[in-house]
PDB file of N, CA, C and O in Angstrom:
ATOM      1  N   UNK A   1       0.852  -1.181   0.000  1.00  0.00           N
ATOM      2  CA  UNK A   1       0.000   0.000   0.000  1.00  0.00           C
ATOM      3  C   UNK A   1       0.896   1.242   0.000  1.00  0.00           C
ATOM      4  O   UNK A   1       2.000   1.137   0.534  1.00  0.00           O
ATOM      5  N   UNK A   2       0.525   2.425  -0.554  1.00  0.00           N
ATOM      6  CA  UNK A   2       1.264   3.503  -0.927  1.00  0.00           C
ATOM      7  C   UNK A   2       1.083   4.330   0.180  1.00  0.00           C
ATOM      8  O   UNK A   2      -0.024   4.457   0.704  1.00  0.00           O
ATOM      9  N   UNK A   3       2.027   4.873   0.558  1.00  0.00           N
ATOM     10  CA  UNK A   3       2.293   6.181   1.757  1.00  0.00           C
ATOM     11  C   UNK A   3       0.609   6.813   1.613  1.00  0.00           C
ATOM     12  O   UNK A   3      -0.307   6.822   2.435  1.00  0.00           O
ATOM     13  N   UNK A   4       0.700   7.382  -0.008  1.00  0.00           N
ATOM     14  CA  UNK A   4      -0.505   8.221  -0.024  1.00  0.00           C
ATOM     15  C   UNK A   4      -1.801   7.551   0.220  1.00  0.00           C
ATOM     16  O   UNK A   4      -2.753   8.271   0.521  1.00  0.00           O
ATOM     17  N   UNK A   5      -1.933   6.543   0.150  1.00  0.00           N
ATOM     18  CA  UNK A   5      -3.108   5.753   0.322  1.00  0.00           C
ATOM     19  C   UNK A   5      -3.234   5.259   2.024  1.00  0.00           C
ATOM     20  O   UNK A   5      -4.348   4.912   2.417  1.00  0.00           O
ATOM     21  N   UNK A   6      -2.147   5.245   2.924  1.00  0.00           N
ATOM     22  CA  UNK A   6      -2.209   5.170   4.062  1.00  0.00           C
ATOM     23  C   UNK A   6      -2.761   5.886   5.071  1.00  0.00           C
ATOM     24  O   UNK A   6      -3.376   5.620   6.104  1.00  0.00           O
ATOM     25  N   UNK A   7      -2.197   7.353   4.229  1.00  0.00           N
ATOM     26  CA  UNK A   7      -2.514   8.653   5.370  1.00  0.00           C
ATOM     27  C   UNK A   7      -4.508   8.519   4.621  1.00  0.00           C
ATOM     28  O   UNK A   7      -5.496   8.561   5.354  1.00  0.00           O
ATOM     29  N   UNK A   8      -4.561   8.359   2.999  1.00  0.00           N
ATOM     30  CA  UNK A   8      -5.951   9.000   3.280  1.00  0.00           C
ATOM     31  C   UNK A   8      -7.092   7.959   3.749  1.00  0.00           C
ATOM     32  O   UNK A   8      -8.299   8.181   3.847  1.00  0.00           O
ATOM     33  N   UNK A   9      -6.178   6.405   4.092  1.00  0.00           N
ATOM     34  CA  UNK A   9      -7.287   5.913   4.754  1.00  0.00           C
ATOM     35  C   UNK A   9      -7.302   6.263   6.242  1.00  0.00           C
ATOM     36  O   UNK A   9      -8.278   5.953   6.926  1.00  0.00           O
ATOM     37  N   UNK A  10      -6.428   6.791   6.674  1.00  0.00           N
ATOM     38  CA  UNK A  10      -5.942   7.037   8.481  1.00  0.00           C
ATOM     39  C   UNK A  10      -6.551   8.393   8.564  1.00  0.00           C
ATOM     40  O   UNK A  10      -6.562   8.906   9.683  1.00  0.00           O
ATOM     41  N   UNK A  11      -7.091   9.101   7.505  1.00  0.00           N
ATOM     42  CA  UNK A  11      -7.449  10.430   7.381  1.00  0.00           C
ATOM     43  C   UNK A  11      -9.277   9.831   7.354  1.00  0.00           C
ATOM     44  O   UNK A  11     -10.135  10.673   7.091  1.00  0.00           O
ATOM     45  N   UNK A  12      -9.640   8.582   7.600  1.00  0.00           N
ATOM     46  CA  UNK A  12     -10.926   8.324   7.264  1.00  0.00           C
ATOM     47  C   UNK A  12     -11.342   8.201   5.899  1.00  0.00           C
ATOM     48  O   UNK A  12     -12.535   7.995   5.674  1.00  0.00           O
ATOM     49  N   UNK A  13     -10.525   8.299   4.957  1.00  0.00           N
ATOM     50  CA  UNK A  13     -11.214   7.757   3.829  1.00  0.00           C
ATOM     51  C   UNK A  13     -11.882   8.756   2.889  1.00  0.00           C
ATOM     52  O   UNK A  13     -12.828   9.321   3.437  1.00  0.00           O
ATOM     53  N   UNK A  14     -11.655   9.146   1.596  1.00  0.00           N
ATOM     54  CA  UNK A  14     -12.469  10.293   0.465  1.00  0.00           C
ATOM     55  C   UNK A  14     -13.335  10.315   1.179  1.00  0.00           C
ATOM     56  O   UNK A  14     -13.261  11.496   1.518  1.00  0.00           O
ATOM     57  N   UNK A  15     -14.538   9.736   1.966  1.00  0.00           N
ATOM     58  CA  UNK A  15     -15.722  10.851   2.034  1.00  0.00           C
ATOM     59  C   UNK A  15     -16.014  11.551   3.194  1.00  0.00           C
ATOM     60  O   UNK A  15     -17.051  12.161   3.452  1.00  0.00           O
ATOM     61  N   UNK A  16     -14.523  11.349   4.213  1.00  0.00           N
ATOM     62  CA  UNK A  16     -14.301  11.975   5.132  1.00  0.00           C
ATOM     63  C   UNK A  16     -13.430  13.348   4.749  1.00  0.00           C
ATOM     64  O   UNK A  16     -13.196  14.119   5.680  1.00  0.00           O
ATOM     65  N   UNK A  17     -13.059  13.602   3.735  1.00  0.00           N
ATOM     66  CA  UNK A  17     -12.191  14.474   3.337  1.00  0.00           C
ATOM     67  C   UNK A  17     -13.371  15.468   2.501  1.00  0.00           C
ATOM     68  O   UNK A  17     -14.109  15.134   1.575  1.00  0.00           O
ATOM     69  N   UNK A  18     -13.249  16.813   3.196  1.00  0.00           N
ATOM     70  CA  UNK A  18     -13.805  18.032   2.550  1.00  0.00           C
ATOM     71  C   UNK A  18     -13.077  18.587   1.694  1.00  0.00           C
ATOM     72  O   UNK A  18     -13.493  18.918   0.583  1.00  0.00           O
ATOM     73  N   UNK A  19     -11.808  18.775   2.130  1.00  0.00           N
ATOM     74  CA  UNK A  19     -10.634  19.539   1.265  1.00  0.00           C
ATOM     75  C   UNK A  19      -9.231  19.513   1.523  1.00  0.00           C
ATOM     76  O   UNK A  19      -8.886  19.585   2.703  1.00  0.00           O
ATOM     77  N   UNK A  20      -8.247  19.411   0.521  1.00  0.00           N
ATOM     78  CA  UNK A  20      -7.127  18.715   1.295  1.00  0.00           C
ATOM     79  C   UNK A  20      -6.145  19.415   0.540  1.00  0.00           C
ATOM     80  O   UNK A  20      -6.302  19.339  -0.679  1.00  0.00           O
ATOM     81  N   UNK A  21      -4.794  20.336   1.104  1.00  0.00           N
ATOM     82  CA  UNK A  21      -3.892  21.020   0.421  1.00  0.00           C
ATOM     83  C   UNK A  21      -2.985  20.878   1.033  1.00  0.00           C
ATOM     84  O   UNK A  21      -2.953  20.596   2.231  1.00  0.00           O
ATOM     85  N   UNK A  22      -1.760  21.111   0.048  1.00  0.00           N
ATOM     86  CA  UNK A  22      -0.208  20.979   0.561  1.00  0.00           C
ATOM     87  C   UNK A  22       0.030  22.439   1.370  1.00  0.00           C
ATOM     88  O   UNK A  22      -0.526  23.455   0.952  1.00  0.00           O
ATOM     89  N   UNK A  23       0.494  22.455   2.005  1.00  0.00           N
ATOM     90  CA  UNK A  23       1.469  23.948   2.567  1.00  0.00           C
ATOM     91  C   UNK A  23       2.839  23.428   3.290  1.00  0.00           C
ATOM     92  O   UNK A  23       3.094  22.942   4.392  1.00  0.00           O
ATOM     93  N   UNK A  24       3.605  23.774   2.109  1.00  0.00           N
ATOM     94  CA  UNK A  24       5.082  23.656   2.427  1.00  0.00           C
ATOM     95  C   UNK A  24       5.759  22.574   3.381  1.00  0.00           C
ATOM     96  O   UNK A  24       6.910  22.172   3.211  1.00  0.00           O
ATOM     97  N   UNK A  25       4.809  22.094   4.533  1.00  0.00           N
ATOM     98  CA  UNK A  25       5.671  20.765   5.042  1.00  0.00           C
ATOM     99  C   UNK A  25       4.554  19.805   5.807  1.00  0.00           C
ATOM    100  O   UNK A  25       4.734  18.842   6.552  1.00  0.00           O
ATOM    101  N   UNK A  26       3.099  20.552   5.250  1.00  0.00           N
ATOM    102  CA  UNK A  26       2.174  19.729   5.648  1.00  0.00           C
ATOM    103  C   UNK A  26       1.143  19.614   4.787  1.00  0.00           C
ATOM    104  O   UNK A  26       1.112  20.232   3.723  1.00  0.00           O
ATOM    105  N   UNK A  27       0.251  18.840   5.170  1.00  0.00           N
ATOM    106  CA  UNK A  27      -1.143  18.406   4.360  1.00  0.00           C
ATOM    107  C   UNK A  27      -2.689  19.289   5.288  1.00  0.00           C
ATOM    108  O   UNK A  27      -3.249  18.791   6.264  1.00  0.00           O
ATOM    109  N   UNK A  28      -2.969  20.258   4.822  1.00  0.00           N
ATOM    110  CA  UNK A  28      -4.011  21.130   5.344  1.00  0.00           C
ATOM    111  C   UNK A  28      -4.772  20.503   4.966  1.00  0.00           C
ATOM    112  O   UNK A  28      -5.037  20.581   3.766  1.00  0.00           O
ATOM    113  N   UNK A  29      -5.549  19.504   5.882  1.00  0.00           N
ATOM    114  CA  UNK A  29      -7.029  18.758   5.645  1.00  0.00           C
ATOM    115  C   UNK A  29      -8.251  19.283   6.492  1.00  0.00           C
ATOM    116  O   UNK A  29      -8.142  19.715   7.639  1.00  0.00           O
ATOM    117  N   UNK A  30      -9.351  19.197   5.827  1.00  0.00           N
ATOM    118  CA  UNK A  30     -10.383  20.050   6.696  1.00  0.00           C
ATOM    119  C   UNK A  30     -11.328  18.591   6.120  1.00  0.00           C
ATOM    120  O   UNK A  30     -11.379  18.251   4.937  1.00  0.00           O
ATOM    121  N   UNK A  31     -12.106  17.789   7.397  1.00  0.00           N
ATOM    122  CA  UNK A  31     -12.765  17.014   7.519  1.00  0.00           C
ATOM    123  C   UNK A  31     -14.362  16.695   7.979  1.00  0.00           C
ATOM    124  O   UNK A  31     -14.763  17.419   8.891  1.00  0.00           O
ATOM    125  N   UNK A  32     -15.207  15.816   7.519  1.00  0.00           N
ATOM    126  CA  UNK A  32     -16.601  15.818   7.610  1.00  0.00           C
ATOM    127  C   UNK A  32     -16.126  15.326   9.318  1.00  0.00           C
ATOM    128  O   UNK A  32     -16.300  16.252  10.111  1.00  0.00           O
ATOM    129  N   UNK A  33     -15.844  14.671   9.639  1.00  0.00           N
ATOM    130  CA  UNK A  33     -15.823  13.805  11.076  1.00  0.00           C
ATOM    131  C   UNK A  33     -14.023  13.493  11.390  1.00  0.00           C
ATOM    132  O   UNK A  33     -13.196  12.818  10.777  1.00  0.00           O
ATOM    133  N   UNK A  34     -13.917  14.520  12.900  1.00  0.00           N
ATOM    134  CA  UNK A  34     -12.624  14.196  12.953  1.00  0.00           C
ATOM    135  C   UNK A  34     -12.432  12.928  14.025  1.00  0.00           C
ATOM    136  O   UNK A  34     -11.358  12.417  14.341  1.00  0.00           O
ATOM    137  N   UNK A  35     -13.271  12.694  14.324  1.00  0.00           N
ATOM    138  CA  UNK A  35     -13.262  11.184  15.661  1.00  0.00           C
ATOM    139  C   UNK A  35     -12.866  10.220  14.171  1.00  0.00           C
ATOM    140  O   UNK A  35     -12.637   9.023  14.346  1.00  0.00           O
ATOM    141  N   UNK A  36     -12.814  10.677  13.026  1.00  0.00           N
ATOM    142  CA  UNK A  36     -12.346   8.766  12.160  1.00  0.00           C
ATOM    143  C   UNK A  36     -11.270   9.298  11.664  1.00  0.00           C
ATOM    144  O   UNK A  36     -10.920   8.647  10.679  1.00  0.00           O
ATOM    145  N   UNK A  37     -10.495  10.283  11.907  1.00  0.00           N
ATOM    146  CA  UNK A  37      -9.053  10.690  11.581  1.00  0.00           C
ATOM    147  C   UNK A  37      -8.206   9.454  12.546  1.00  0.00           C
ATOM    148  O   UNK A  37      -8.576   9.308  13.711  1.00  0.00           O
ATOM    149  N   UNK A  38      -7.433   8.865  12.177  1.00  0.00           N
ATOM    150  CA  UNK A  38      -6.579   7.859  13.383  1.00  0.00           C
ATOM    151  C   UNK A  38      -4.953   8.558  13.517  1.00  0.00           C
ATOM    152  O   UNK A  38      -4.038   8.200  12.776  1.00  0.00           O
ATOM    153  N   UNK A  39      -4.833   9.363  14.345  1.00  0.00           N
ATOM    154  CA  UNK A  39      -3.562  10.042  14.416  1.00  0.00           C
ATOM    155  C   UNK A  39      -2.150   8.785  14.362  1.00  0.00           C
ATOM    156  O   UNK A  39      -1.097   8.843  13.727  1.00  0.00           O
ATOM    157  N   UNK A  40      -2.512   8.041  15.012  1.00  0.00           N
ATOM    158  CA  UNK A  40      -1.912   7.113  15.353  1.00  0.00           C
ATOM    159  C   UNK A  40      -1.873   5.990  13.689  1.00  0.00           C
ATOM    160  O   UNK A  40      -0.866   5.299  13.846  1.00  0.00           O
ATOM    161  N   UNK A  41      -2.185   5.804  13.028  1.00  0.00           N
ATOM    162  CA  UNK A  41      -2.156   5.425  11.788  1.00  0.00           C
ATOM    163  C   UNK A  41      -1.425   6.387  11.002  1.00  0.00           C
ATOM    164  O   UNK A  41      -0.955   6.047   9.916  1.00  0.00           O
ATOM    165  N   UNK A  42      -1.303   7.422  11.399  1.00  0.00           N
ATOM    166  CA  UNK A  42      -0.773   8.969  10.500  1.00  0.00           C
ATOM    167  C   UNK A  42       0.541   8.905  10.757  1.00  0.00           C
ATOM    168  O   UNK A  42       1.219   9.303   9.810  1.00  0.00           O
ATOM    169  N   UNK A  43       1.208   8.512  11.792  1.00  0.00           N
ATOM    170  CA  UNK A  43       1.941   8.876  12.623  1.00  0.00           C
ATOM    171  C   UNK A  43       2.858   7.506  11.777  1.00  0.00           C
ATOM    172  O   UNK A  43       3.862   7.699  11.092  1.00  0.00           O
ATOM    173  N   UNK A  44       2.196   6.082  12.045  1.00  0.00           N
ATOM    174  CA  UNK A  44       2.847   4.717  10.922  1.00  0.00           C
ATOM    175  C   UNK A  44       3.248   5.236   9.602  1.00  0.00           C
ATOM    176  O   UNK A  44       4.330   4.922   9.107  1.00  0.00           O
ATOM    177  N   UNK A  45       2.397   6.032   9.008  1.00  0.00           N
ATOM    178  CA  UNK A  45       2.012   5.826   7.924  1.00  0.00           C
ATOM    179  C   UNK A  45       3.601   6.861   7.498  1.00  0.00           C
ATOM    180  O   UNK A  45       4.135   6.570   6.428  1.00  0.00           O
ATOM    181  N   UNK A  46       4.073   7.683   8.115  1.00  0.00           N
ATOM    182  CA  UNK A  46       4.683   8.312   8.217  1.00  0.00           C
ATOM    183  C   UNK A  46       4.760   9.991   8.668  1.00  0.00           C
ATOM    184  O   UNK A  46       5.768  10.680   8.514  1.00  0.00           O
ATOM    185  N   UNK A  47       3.947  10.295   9.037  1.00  0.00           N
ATOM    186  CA  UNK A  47       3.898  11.621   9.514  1.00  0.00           C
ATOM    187  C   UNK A  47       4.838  12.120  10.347  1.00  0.00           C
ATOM    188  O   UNK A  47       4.927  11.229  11.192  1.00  0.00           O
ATOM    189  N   UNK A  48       5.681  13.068  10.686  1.00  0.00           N
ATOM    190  CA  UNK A  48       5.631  13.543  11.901  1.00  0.00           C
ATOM    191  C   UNK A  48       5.198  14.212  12.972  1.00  0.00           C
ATOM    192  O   UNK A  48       5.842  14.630  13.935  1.00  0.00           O
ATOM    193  N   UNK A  49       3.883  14.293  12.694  1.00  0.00           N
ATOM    194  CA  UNK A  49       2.874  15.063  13.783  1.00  0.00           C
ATOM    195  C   UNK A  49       1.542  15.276  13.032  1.00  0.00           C
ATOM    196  O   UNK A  49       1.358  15.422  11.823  1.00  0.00           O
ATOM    197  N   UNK A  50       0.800  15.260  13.887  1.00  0.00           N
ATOM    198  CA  UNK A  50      -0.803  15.476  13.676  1.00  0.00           C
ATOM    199  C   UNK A  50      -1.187  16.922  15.013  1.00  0.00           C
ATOM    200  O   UNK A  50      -0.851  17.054  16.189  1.00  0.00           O
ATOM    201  N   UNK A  51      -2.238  17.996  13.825  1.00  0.00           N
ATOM    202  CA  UNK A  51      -1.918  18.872  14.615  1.00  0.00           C
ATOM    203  C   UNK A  51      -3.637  19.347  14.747  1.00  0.00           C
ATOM    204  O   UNK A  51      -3.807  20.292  13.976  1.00  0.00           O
ATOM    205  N   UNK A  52      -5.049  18.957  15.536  1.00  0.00           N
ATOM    206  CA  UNK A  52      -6.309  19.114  15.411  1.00  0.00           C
ATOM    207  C   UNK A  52      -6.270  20.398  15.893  1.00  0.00           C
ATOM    208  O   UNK A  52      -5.513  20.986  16.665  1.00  0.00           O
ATOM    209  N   UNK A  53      -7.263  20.711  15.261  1.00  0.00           N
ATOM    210  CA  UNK A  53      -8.320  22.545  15.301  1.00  0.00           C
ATOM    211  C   UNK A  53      -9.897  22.208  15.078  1.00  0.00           C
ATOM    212  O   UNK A  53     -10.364  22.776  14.092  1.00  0.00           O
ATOM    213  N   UNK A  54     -10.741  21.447  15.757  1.00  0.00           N
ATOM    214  CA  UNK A  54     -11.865  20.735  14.999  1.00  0.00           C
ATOM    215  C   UNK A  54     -11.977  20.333  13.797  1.00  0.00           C
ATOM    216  O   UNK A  54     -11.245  19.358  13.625  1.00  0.00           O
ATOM    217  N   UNK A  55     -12.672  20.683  12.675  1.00  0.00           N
ATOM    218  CA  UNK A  55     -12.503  19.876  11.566  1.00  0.00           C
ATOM    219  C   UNK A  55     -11.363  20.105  10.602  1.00  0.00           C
ATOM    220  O   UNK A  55     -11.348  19.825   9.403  1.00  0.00           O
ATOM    221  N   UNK A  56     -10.348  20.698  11.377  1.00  0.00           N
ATOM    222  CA  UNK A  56      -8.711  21.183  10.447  1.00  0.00           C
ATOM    223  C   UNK A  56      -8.246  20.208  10.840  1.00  0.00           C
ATOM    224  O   UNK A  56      -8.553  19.863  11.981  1.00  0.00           O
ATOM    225  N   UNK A  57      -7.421  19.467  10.138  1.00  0.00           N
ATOM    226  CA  UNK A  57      -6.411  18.530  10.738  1.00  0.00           C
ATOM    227  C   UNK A  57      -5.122  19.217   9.953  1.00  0.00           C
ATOM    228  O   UNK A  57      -5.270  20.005   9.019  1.00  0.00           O
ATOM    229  N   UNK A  58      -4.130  18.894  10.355  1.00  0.00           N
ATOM    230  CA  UNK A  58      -2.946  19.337   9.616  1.00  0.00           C
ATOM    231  C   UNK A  58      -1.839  17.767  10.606  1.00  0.00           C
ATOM    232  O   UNK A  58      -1.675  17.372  11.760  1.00  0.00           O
ATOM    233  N   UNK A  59      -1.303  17.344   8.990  1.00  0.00           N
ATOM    234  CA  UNK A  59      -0.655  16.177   8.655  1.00  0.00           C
ATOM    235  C   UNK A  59       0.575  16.925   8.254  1.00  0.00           C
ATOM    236  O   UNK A  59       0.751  17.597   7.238  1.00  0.00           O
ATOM    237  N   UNK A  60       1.733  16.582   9.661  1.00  0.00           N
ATOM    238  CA  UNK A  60       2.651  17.313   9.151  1.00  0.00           C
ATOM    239  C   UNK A  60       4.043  16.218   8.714  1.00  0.00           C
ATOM    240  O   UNK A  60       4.831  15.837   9.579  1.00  0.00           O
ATOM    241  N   UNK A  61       4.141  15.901   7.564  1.00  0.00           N
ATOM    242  CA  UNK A  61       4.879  15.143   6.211  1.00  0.00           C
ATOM    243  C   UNK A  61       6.497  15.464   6.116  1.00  0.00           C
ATOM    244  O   UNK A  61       7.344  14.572   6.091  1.00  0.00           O
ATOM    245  N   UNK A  62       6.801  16.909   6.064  1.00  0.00           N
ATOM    246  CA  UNK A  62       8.033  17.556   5.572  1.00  0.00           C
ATOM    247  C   UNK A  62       7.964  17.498   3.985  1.00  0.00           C
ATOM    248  O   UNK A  62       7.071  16.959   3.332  1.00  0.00           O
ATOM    249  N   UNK A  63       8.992  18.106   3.534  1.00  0.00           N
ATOM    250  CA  UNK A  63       8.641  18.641   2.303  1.00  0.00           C
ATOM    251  C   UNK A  63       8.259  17.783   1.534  1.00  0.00           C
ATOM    252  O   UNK A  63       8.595  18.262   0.451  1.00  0.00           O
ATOM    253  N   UNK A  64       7.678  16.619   1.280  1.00  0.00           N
ATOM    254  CA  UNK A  64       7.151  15.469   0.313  1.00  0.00           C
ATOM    255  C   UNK A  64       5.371  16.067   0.086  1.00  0.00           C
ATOM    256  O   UNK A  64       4.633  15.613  -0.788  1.00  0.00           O
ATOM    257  N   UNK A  65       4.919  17.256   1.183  1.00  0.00           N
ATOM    258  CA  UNK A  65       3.646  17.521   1.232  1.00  0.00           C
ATOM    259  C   UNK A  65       2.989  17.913  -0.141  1.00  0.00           C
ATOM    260  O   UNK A  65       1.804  17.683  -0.382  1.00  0.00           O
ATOM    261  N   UNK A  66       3.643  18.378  -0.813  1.00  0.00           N
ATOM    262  CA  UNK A  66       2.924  18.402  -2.065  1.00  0.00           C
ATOM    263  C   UNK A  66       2.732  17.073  -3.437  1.00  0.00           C
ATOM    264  O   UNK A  66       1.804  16.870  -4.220  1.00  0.00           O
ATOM    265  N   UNK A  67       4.150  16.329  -3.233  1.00  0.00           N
ATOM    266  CA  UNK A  67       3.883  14.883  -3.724  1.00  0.00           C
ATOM    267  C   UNK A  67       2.877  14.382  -3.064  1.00  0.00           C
ATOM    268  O   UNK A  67       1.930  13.941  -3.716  1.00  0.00           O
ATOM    269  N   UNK A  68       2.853  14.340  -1.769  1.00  0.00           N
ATOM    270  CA  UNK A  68       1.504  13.366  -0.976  1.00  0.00           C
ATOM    271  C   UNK A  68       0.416  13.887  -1.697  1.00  0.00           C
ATOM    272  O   UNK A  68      -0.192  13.103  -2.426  1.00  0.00           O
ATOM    273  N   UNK A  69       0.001  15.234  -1.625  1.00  0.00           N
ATOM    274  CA  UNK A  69      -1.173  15.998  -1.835  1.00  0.00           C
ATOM    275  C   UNK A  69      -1.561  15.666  -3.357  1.00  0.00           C
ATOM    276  O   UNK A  69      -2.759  15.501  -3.588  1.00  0.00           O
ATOM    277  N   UNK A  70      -0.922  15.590  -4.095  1.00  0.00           N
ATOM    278  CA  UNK A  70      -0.840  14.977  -5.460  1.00  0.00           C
ATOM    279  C   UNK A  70      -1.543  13.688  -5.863  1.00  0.00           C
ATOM    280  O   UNK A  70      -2.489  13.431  -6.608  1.00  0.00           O
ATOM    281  N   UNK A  71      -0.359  12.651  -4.743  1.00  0.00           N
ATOM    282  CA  UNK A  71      -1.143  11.520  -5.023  1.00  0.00           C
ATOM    283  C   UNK A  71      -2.556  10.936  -4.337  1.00  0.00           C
ATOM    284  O   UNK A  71      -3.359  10.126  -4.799  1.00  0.00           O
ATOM    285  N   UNK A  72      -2.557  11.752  -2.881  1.00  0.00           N
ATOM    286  CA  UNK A  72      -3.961  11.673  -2.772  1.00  0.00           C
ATOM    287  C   UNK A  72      -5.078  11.871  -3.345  1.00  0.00           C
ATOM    288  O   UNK A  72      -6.128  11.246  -3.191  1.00  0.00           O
ATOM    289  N   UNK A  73      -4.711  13.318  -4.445  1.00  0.00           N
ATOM    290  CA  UNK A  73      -5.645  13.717  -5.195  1.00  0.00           C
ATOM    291  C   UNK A  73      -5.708  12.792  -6.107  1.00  0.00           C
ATOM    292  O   UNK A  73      -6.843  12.788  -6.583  1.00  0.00           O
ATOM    293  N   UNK A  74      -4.823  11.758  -6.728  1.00  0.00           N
ATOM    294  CA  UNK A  74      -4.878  10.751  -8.033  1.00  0.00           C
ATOM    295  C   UNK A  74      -6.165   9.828  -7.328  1.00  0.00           C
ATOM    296  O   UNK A  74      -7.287   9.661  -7.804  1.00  0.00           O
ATOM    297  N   UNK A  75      -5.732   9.406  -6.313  1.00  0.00           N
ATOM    298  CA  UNK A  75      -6.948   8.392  -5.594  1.00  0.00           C
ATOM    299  C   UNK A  75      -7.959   8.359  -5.174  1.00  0.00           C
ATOM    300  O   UNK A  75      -8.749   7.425  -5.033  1.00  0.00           O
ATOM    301  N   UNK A  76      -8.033   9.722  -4.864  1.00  0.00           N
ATOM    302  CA  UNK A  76      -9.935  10.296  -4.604  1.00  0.00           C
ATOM    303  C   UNK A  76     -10.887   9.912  -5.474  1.00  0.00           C
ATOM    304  O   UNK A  76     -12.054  10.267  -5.308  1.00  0.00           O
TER     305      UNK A  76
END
């Protein structure tokens, strides 16, 4: 399974995802339901930090955030 396919099932999955953008060393995700975000899957999957604001999540990657953001978008 692909990095990018890890975080967006640990992210709950496309129809948990409202909107999802790179910024420079993270993944700015804004989510329908953040109780099915699994930080702890994010964190495997490779993250180095998960950072909640209610339905903001921010997936922080290092600079690969815009490749991730890419290929998440291929898989949606």
């Amino acid at each position: 399974m692909s990095k990018a396919q890890q975080i967006l099932d640990a992210l709950g999955g496309d129809d948990n995802i409202i909107d999802l953008e790179p910024c420079i060393t993270r993944l700015r995700v804004e989510v329908t339901d953040p109780a099915k975000v699994n930080d702890s899957a994010l964190t495997a999957a490779g993250a180095i930090a998960v950072v909640r604001s209610g339905i903001a999540i921010q997936v922080i990657v290092g600079p690969e955030a815009d490749t991730l953001a890419s290929d998440i978008e291929d898989l949606r």
